[in-house]
C-alpha positions in Angstrom: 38.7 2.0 -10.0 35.2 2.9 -10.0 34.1 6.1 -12.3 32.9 9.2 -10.7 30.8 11.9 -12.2 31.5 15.2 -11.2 28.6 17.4 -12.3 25.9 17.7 -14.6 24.8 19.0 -18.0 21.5 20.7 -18.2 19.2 20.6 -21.3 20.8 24.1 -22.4 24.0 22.2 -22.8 25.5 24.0 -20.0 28.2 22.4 -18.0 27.9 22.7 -14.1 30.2 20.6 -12.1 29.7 19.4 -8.6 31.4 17.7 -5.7 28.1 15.8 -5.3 25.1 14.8 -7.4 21.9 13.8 -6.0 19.1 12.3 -8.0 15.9 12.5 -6.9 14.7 12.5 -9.9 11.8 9.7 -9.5 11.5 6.3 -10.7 11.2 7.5 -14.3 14.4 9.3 -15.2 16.7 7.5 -17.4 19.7 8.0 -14.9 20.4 4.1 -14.4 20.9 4.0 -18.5 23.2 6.8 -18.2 25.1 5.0 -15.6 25.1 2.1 -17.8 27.2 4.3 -20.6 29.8 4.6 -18.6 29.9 1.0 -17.4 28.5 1.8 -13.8 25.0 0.3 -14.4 23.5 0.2 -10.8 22.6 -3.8 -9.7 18.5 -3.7 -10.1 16.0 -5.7 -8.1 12.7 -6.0 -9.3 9.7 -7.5 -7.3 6.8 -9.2 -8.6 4.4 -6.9 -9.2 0.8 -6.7 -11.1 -2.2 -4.5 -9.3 -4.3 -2.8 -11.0 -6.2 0.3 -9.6 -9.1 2.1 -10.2 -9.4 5.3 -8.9 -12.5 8.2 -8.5 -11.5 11.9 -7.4 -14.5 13.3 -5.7 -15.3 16.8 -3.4 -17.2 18.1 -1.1 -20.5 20.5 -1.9 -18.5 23.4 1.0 -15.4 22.0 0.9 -15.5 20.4 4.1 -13.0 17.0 4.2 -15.2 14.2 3.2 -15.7 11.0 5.4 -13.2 9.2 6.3 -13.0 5.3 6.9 -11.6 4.1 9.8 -8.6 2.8 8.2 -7.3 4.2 4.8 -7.0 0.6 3.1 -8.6 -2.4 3.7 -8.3 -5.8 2.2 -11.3 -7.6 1.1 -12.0 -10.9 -1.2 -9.7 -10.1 -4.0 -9.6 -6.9 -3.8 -8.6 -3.8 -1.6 -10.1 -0.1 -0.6 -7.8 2.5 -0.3 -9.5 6.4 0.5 -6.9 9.4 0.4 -7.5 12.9 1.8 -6.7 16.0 -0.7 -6.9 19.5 0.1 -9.7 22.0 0.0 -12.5 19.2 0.5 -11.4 16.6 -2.2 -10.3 13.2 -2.2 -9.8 10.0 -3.9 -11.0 6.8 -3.3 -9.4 3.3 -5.1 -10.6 -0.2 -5.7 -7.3 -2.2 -6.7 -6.9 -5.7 -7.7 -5.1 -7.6 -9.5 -3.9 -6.9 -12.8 -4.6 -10.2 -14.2 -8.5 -10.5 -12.8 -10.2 -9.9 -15.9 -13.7 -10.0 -14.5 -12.9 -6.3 -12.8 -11.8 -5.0 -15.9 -15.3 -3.4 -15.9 -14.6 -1.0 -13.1 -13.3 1.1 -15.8 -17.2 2.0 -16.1 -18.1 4.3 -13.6 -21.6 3.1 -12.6 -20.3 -0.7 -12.5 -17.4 1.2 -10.1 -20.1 3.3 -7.7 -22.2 -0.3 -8.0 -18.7 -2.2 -6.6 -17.7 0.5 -3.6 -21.9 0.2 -2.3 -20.9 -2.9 -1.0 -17.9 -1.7 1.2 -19.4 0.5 3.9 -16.8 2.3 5.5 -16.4 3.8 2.1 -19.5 3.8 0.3 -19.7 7.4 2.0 -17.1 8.6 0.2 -18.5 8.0 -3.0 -21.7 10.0 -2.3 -20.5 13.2 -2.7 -19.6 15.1 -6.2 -17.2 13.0 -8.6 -14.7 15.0 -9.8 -13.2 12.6 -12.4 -14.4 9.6 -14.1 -13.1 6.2 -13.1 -9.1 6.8 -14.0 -8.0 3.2 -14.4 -3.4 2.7 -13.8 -1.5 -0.2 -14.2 2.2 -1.3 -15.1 3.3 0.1 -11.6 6.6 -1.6 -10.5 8.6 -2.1 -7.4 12.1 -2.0 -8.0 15.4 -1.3 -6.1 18.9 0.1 -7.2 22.1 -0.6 -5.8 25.3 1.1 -6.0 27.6 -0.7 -4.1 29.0 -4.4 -5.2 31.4 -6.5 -3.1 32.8 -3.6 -0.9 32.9 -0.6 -3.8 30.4 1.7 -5.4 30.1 0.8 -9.3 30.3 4.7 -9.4 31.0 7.9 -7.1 29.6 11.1 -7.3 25.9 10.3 -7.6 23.6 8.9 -5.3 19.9 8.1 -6.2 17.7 9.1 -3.2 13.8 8.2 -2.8 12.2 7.0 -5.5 15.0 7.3 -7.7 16.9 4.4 -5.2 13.8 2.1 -5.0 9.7 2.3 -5.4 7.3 0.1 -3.4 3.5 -0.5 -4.1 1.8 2.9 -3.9 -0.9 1.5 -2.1 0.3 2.0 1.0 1.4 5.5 0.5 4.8 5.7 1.8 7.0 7.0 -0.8 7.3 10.5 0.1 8.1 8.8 4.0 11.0 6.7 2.4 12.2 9.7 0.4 12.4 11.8 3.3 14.2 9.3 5.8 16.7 8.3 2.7 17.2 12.2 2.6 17.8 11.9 6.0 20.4 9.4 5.7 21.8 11.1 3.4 22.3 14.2 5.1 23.9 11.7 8.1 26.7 10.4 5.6 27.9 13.7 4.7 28.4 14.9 8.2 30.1 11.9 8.7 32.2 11.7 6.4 32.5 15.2 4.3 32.2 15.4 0.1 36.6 14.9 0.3 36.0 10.9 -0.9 33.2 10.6 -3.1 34.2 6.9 -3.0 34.0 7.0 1.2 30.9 8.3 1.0 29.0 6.3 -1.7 30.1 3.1 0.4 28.5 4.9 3.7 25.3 5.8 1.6 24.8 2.1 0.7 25.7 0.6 3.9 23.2 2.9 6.0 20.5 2.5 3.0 21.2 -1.3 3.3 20.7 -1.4 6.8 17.6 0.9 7.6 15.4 1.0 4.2 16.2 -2.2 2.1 14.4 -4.1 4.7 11.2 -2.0 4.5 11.7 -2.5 1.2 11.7 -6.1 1.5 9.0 -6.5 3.3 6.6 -4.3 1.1 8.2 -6.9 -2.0 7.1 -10.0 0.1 3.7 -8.8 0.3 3.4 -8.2 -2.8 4.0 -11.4 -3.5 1.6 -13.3 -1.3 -1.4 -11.0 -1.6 -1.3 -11.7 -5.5 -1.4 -15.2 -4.9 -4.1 -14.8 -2.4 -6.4 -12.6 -5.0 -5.3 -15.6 -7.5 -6.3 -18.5 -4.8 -9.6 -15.9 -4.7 -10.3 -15.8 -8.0 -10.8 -19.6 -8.4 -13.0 -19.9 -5.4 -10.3 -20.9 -3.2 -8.3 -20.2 0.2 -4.9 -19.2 0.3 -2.2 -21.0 2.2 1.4 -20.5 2.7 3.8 -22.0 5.1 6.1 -18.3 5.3 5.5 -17.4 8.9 6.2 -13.2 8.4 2.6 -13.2 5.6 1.1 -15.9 7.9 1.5 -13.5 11.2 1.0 -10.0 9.2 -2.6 -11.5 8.0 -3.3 -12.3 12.2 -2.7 -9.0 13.3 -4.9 -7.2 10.1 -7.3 -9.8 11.1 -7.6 -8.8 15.2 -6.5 -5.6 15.3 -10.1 -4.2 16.0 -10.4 -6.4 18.8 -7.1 -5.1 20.8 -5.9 -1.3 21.3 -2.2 -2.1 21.7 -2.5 -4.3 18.1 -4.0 -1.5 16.4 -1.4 1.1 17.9 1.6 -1.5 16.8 0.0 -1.7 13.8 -0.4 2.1 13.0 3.3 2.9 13.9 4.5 -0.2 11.8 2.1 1.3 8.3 3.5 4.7 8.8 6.7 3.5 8.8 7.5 4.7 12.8 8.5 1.3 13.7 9.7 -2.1 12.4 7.8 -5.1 13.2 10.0 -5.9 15.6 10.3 -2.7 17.5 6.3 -2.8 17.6 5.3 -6.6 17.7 8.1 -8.9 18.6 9.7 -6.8 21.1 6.5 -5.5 23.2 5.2 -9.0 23.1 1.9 -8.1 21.1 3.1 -11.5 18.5 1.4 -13.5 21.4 -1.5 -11.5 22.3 -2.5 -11.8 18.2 -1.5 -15.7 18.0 -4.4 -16.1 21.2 -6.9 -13.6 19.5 -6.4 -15.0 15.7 -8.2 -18.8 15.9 -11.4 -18.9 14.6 -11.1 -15.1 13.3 -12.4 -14.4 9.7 -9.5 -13.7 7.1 -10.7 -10.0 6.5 -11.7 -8.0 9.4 -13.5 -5.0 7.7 -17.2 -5.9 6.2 -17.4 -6.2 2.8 -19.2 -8.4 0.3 -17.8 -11.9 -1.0 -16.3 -12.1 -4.9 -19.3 -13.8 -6.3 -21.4 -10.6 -5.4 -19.0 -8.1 -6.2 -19.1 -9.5 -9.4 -22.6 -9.1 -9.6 -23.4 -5.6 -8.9 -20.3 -5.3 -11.1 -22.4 -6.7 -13.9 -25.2 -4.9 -13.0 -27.0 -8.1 -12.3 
């Protein structure tokens, strides 16, 4: 019989009970080793991870919104450009790479980091305007997924994680508050359906729907993970990266020729903000073809920026 918490303590030591905890607590809370005290440790995934970003914080002089690339990240030779928006005229812009290229440890200084984004133009703008924050330098970031549910039973009932508290994906791609909302959602679905009554009813619903709508997104966010750290390692020794896993293989053809077709770019947009799978915008509107008869002969990385060897160089100030 699996255990089942029925409410909470809070830090005052008072005792408030509950026909249903949530926590949304973040990726940081120690909730899974509380679990684990009472024998209902949640089953833990963890995906390779290792990026390493370096990120400036910068306004405008009238508080106007800044410039703003074309696309929000871009992959380059071992390393990628991500630019966020921010409120009242601010905004961030981040070079990450790999947390085991030592060579770019130097972005942590910020004139070998304005040096480095000079030689990305569709954000070499955004670096113009007044820095707000020196070059703040993160690492240690994981992905990681909980589960609740083994072989047809939650391992406890009464609690379900939701958001970043169930599973975290690379923030690179900025879709944690998106997966925290439509987990919320799913949530909110369960208990219509099938009413606080059986906390153990409704923590195997919970799973099931998770399993089925947001563990692949998560999957597919842990496979790229994987191959673009490859691919920066491959770039860091001068060479090419190849692999014979068809679902990298096809997402690197439609970055690479998504400029040069509307429909591709739209697919692609609605699949990076999470408003369709892959399928739904690729495989089923036939757009997998259109990008296999654009992608021979295309360059790698669609977006200009320099090669490794002279990133390195106005890195180094040389």
């Amino acid at each position: 019989m699996s255990p089942q918490v029925t409410g909470v303590l809070t830090r005052d030591g008072e005792s408030l009970t509950a026909d249903l905890v949530v926590d949304a607590g973040g990726r940081n809370l120690p909730v899974a080793e509380l679990l684990a005290g009472i024998g209902a440790a949640p089953d833990e995934q963890r995906a390779e991870t290792g990026f390493r970003y370096y990120t400036r914080f910068f306004r405008s002089a009238d508080g106007a919104p800044g410039p703003q690339a074309p696309w929000p990240l871009c992959h380059h030779d071992s390393v990628s450009v991500l630019s966020a928006p921010g409120d009242n005229g601010t905004w961030s812009v981040t070079l990450v790479t790999s947390g085991r290229d030592q060579e770019l440890r130097a972005l942590t200084d910020a004139d070998a980091w304005q040096r480095a984004l000079k030689l990305y133009p569709w954000f070499a703008p955004l670096g113009e305007a007044e820095p707000l924050t020196d070059v703040q330098a993160m690492g240690g970031t994981e992905s990681r997924r909980l589960r609740a549910g083994v072989d047809g039973r939650p391992l406890v009932a009464g609690i379900v994680p939701v958001g970043d508290a169930w599973a975290t994906v690379n923030p690179q791609f900025g879709t944690g508050m998106t997966m925290g909302f439509r987990h919320a959602a799913l949530l909110r679905d369960a208990v219509r359906a099938v009413g606080l009554d059986d906390p153990v009813d409704l923590a195997l619903r919970f799973d099931r729907v998770t399993e089925t709508f947001l563990a692949p997104v998560w999957d597919t966010f842990a496979l790229w993970d994987r191959h673009r750290l490859a691919e920066i390692d491959a770039e860091i020794r001068g060479g090419t990266y190849t692999t014979a896993d068809e679902a990298w293989n096809l997402q690197v053809a439609v970055e690479a020729v998504r400029w040069m077709d509307p429909e591709v770019l739209r697919g692609l947009a609605e699949v990076a903000c999470l408003l369709a799978t892959p399928e739904e915008a690729l495989l089923k509107t036939g757009l997998v073809e259109k990008v296999l008869a654009l992608a021979p002969g295309t360059p790698r990385y669609a977006e200009p920026g320099p090669t490794r060897r002279a990133l390195l160089s106005a890195v180094q100030g040389a």
